[in-house]
C-alpha positions in Angstrom: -3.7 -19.8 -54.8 -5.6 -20.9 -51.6 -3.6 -21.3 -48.4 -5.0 -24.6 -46.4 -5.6 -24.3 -42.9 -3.3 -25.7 -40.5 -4.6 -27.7 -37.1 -4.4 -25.9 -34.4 -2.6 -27.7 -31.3 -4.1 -28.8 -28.6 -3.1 -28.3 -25.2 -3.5 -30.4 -22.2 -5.2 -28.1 -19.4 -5.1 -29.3 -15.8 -8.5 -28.8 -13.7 -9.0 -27.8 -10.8 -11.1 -29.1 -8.2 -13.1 -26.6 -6.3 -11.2 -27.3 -3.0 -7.8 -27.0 -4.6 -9.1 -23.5 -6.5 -10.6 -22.1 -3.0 -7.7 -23.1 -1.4 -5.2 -20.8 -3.8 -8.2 -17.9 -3.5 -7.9 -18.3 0.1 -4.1 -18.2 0.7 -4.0 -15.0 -2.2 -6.2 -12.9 0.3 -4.9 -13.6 3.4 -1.5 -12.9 1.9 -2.9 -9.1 0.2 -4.3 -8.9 3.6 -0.9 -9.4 5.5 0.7 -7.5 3.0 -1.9 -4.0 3.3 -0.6 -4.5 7.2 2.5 -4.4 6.1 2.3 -1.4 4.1 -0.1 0.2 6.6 2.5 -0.2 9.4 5.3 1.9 7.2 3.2 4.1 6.7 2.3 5.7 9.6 5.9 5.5 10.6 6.6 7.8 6.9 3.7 9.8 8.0 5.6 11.1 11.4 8.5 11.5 9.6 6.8 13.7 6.9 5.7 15.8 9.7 9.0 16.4 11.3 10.6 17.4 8.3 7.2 20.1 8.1 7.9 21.2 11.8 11.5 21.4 11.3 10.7 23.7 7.9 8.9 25.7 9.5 10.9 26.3 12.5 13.8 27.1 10.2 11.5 29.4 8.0 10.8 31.3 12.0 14.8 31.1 12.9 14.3 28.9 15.4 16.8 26.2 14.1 19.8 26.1 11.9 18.8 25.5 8.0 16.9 23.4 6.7 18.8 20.8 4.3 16.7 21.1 0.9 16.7 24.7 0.6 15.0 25.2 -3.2 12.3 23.5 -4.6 8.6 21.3 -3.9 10.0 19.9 -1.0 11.6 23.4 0.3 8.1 24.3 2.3 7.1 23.5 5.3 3.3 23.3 4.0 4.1 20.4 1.9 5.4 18.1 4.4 2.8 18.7 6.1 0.3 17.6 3.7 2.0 14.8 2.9 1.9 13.6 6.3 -1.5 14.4 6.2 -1.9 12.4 3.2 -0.2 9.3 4.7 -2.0 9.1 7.8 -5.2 9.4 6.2 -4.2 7.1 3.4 -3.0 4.1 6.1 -6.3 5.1 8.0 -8.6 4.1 5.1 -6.8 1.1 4.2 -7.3 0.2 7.6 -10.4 0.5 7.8 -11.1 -1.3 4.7 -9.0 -4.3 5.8 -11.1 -4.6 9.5 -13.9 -6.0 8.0 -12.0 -8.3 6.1 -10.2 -9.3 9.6 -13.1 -10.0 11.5 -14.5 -12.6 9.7 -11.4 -15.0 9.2 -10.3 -14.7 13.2 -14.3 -15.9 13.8 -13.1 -18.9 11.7 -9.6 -19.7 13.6 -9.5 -21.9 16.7 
């Protein structure tokens, strides 16, 4: 018993002229570039609030203040908020530094 191949149907595909193509390319990056800005401008604001929470730790750790409101757990040290901030701030600080050179050329371009 031989099973006969069935035609495969075709689709219509719409081109793309190269204007039209760079055009969508062009809009995609400067939109992940507004969008790293975005998230890089959170972040450092996360990253001062990570370190409050580590002074505030710690200070309750030395008696200093009243308690500290997670009292078991990761997030229970001071050392760990800390590092997170740490983390955050160095994290936006790359991502800004990879976005400059991305900046630089396309305000060159603007009137």
């Amino acid at each position: 018993m031989e099973e006969a191949l069935q035609p495969v149907s075709v689709r219509r595909v719409i081109a793309l002229s190269d204007n039209r193509l760079q055009s969508l390319a062009r809009r995609t990056v400067e939109t992940s570039a507004q969008a790293a800005d975005v998230l890089v401008a959170l972040v450092t604001p996360s990253a001062v609030i990570a370190f409050a929470m580590g002074l505030w730790r710690l200070t309750a750790d030395l008696r200093w203040t009243e308690t500290f409101p997670i009292s078991s757990g990761f997030f229970s040290h001071w050392i760990v908020w800390v590092a997170l901030a740490i983390g955050l701030k160095f994290g936006a600080t790359v991502l800004a530094a990879k976005l400059l050179p991305l900046e630089a050329p396309a305000r060159a371009h603007r009137p």
